[in-house]
N, CA, C and O atoms as a DFTB+ gen file, in Angstrom:
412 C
 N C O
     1  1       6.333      -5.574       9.592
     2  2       6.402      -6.571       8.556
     3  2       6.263      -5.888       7.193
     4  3       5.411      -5.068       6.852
     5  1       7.329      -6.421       6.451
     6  2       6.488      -5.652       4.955
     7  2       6.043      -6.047       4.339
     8  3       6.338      -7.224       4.134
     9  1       4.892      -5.385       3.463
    10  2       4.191      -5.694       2.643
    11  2       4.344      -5.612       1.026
    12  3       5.319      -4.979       0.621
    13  1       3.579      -6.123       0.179
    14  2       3.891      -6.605      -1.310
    15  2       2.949      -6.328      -1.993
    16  3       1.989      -6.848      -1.424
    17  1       2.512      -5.681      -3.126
    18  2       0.862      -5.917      -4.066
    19  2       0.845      -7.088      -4.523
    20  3       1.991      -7.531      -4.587
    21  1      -0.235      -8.089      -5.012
    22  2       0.402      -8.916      -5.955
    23  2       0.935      -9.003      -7.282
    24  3       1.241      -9.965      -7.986
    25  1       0.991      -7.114      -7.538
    26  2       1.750      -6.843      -9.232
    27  2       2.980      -6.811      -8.966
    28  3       3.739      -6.979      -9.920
    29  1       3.614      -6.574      -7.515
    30  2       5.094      -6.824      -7.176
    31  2       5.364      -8.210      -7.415
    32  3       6.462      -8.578      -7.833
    33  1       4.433      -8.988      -7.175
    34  2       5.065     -10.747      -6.196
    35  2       4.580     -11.635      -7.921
    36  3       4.935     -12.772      -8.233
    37  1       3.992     -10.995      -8.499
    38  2       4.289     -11.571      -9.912
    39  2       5.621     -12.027     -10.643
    40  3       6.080     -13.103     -11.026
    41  1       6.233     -10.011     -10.662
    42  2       7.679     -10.771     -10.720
    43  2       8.668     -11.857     -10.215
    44  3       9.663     -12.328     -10.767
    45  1       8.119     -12.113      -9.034
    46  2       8.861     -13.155      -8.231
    47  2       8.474     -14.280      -8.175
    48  3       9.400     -15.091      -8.158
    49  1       7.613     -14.649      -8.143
    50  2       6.560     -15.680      -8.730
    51  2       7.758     -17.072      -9.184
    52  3       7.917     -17.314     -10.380
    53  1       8.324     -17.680      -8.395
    54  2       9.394     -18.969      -9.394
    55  2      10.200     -18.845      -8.600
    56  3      10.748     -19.904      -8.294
    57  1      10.775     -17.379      -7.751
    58  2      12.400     -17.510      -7.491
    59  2      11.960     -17.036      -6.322
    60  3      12.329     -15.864      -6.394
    61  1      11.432     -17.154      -5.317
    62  2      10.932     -16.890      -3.801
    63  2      10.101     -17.982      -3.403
    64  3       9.360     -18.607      -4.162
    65  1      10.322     -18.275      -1.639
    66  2       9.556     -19.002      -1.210
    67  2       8.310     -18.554      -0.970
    68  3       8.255     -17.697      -0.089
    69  1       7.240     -18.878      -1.499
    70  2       5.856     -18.308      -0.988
    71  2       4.978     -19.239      -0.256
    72  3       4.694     -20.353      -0.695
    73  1       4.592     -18.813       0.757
    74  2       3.833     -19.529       1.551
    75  2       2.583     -19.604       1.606
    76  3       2.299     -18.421       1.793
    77  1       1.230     -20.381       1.563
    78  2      -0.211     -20.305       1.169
    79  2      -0.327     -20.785       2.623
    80  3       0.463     -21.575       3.139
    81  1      -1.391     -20.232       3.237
    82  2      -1.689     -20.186       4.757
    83  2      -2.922     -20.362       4.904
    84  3      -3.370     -20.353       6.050
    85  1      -3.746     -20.557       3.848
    86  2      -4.964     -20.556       3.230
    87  2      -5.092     -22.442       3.899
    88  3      -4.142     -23.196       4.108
    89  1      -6.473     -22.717       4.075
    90  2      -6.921     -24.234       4.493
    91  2      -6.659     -24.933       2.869
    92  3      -6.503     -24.182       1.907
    93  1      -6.636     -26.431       2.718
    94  2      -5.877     -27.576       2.153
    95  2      -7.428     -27.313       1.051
    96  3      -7.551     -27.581      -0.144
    97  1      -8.425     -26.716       1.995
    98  2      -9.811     -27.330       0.508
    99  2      -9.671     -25.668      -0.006
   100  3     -10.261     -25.446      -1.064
   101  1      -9.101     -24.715       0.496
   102  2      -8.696     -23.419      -0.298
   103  2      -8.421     -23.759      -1.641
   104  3      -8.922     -23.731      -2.765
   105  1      -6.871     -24.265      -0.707
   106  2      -5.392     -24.371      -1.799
   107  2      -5.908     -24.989      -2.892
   108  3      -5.520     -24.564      -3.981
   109  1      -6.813     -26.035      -2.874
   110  2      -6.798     -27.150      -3.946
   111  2      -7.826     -26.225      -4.897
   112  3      -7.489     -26.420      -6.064
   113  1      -8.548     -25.627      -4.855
   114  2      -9.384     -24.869      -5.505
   115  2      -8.733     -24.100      -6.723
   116  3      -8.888     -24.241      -7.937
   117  1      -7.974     -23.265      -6.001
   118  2      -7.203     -21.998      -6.963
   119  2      -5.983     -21.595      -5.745
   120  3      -6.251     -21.456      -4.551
   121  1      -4.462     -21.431      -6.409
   122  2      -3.558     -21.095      -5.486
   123  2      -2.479     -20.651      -6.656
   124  3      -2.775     -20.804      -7.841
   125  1      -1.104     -20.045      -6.217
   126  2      -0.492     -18.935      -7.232
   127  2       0.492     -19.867      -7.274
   128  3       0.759     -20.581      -6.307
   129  1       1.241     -19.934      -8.669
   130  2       1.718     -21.154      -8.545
   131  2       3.006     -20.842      -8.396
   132  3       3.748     -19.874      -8.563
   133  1       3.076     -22.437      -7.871
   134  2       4.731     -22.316      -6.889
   135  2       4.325     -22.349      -5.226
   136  3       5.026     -22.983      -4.438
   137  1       3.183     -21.637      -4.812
   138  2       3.012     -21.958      -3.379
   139  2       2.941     -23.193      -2.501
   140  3       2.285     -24.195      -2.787
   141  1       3.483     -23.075      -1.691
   142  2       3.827     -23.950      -0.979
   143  2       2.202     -23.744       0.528
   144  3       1.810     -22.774       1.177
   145  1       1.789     -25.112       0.471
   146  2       0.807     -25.015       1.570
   147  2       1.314     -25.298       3.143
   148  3       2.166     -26.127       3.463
   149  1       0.829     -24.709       3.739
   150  2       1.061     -24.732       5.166
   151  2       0.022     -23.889       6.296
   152  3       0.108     -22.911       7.039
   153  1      -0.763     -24.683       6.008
   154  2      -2.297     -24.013       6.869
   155  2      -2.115     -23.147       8.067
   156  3      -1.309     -23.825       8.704
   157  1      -2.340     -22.116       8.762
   158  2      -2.271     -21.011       9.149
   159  2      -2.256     -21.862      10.844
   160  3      -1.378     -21.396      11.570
   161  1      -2.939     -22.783      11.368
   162  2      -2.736     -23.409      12.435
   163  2      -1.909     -24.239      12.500
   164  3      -1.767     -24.731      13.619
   165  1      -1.050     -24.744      11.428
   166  2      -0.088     -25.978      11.644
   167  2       1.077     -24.922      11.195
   168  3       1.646     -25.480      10.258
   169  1       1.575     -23.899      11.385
   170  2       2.485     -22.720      10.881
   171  2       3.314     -23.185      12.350
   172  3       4.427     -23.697      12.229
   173  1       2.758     -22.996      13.645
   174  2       3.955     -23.433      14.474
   175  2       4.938     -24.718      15.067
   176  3       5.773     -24.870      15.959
   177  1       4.214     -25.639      13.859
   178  2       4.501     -26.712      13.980
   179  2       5.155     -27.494      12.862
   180  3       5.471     -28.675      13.006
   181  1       5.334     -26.880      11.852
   182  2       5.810     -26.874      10.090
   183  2       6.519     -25.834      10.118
   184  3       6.907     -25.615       8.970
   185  1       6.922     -25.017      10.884
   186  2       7.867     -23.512      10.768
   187  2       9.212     -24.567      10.361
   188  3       9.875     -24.135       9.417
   189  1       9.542     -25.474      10.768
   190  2      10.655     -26.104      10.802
   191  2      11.290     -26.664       9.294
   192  3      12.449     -27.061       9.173
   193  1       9.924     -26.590       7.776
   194  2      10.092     -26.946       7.148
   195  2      10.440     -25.708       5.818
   196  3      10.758     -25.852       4.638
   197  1      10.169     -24.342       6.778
   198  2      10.995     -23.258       6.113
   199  2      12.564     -22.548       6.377
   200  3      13.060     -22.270       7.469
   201  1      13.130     -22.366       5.091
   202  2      14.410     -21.666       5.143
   203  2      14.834     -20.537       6.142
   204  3      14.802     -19.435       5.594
   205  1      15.227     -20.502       7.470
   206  2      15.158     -18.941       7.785
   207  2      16.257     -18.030       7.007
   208  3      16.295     -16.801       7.065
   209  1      17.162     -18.875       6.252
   210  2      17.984     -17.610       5.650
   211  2      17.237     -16.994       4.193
   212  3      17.660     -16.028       3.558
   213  1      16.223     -17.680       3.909
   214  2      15.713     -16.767       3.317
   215  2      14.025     -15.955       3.669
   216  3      13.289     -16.043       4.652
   217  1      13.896     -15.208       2.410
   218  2      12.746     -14.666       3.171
   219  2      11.372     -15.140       2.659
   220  3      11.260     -15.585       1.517
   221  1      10.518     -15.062       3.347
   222  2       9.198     -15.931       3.310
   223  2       8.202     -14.910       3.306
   224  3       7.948     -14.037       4.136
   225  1       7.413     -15.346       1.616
   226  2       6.473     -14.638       1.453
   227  2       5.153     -15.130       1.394
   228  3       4.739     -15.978       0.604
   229  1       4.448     -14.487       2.368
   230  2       3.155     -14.909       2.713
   231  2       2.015     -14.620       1.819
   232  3       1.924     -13.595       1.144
   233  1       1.024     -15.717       1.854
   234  2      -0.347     -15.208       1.224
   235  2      -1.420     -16.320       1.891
   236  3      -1.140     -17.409       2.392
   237  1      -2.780     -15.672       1.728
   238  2      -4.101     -16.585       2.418
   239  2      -5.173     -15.757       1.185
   240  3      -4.874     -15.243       0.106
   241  1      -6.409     -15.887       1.836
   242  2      -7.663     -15.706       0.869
   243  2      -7.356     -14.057       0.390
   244  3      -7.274     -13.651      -0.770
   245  1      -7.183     -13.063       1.952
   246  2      -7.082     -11.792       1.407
   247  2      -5.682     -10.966       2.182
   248  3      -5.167      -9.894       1.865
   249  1      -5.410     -11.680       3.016
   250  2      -4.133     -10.632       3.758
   251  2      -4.176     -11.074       5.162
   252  3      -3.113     -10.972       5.773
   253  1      -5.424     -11.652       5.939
   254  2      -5.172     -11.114       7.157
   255  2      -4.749     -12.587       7.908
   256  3      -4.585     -12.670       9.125
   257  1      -4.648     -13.375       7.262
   258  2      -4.017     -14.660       7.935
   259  2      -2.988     -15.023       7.576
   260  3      -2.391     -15.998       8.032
   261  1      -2.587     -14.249       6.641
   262  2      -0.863     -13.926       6.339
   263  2      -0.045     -12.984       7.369
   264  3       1.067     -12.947       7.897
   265  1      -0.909     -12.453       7.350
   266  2      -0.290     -11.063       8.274
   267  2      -0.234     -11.929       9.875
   268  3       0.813     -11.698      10.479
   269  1      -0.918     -12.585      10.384
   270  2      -0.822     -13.110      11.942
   271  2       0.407     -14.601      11.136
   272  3       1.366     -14.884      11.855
   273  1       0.310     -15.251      10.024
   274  2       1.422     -15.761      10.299
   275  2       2.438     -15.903      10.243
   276  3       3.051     -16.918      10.574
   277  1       3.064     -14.453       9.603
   278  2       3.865     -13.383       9.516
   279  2       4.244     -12.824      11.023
   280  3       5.399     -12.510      11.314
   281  1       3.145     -12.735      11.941
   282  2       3.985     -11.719      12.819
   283  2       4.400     -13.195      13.982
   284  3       5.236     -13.100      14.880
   285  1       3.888     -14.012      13.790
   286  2       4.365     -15.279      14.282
   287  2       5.826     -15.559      14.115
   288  3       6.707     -15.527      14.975
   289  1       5.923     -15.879      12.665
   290  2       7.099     -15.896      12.257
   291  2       8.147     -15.331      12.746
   292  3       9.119     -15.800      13.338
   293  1       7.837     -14.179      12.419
   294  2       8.927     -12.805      12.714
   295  2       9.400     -12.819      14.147
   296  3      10.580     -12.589      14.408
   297  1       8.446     -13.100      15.145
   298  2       8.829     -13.015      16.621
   299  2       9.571     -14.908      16.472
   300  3       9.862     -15.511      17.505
   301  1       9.715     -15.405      15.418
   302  2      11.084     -16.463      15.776
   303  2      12.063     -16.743      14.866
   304  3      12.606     -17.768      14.454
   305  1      12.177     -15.158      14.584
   306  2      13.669     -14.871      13.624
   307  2      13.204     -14.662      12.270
   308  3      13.901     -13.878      11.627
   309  1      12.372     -15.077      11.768
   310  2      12.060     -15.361      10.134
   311  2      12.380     -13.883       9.824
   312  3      12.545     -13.010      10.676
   313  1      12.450     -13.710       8.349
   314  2      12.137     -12.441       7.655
   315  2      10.884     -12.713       6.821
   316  3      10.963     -13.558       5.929
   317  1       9.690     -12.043       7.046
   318  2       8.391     -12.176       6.080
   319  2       8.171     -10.743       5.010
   320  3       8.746      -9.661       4.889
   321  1       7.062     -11.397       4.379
   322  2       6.419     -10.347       3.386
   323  2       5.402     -10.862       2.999
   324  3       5.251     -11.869       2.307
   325  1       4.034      -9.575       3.825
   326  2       2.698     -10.186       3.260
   327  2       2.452      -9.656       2.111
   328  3       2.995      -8.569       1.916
   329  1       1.660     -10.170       1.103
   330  2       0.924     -10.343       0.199
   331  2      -0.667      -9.898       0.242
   332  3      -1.692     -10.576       0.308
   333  1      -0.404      -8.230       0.167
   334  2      -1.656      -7.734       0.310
   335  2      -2.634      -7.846      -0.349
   336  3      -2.539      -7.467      -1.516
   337  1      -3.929      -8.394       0.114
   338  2      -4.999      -8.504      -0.792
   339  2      -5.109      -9.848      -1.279
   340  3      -6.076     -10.172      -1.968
   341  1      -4.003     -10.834      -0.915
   342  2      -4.096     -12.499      -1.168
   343  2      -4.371     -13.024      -2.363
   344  3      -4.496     -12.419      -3.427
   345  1      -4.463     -14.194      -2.151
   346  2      -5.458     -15.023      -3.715
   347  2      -6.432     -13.899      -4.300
   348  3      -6.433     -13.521      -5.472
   349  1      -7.336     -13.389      -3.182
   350  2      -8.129     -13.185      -3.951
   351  2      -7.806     -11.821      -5.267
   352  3      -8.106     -11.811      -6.460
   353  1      -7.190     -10.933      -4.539
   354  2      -6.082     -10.223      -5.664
   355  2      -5.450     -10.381      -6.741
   356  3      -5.487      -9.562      -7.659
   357  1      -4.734     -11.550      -6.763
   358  2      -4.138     -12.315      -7.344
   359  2      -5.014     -12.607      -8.458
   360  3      -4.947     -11.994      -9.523
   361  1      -5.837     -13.539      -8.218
   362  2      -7.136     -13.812      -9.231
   363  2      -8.249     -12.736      -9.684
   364  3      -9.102     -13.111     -10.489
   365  1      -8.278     -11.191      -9.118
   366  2      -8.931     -10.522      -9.663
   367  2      -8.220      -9.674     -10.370
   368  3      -8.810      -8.846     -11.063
   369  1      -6.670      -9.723     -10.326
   370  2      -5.696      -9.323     -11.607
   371  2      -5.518      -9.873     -12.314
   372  3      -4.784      -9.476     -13.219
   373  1      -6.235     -11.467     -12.340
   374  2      -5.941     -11.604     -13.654
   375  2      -4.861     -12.778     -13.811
   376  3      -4.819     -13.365     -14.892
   377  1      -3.954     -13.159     -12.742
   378  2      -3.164     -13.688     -12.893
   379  2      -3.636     -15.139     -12.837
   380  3      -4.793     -15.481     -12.591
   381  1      -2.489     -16.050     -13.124
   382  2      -2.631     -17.576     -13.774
   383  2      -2.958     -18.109     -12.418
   384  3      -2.453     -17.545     -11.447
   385  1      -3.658     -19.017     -12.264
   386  2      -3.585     -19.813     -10.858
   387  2      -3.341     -21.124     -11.452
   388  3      -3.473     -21.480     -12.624
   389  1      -2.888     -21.899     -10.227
   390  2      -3.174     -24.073     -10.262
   391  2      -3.950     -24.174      -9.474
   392  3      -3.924     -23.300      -8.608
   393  1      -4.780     -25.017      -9.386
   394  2      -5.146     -25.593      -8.886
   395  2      -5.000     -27.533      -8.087
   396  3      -3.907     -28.093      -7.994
   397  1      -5.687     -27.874      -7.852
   398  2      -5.401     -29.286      -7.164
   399  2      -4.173     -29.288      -5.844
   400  3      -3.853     -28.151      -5.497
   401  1      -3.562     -30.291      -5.191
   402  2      -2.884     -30.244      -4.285
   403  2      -1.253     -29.879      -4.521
   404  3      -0.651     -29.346      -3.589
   405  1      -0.720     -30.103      -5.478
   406  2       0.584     -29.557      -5.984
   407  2       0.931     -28.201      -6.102
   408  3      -0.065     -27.478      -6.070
   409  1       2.323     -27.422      -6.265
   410  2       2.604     -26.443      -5.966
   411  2       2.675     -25.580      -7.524
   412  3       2.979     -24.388      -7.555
């Protein structure tokens, strides 16, 4: 699977699907905006509400529940890219977050 810093996924930030895998009282806290929620246990059951022709970039608190729903993915065609180091990266660079339930 490949991986991303979040000083890469900045640039992209608007024009990629990104996926938050992170729980619903996470997301609403602080999340990168534009993410799309889809809790890390309902991933095989909402897979249906992502693009497979494009590619899907993952993020959770720090990496590692991106990375299992990433390799999920991947074993049913998807193309992924985790987001090493997660939100919490994200927010210790500095970058803008939203908060509440919207993307």
């Amino acid at each position: 699977m490949e991986e991303i810093t979040v000083a890469e996924l900045k640039s992209l930030v608007g024009t990629v699907s990104l996926v938050d895998v992170r729980e619903p009282e996470e997301y609403t806290v602080a999340h990168v905006p534009g993410a799309y929620l889809i809790p890390l246990a309902t991933v095989p059951v909402r897979m249906n509400e992502l693009d497979k022709s494009q590619t899907q970039y993952l993020i959770c608190k720090v990496g590692g529940r991106s990375a299992r729903a990433g390799e999920f993915l991947e074993a049913q065609g998807f193309r992924v890219v985790n987001v090493v180091g997660g939100t919490d990266a994200w927010i210790e660079a500095g970058q803008a977050c939203n908060s509440g339930e919207q993307p």
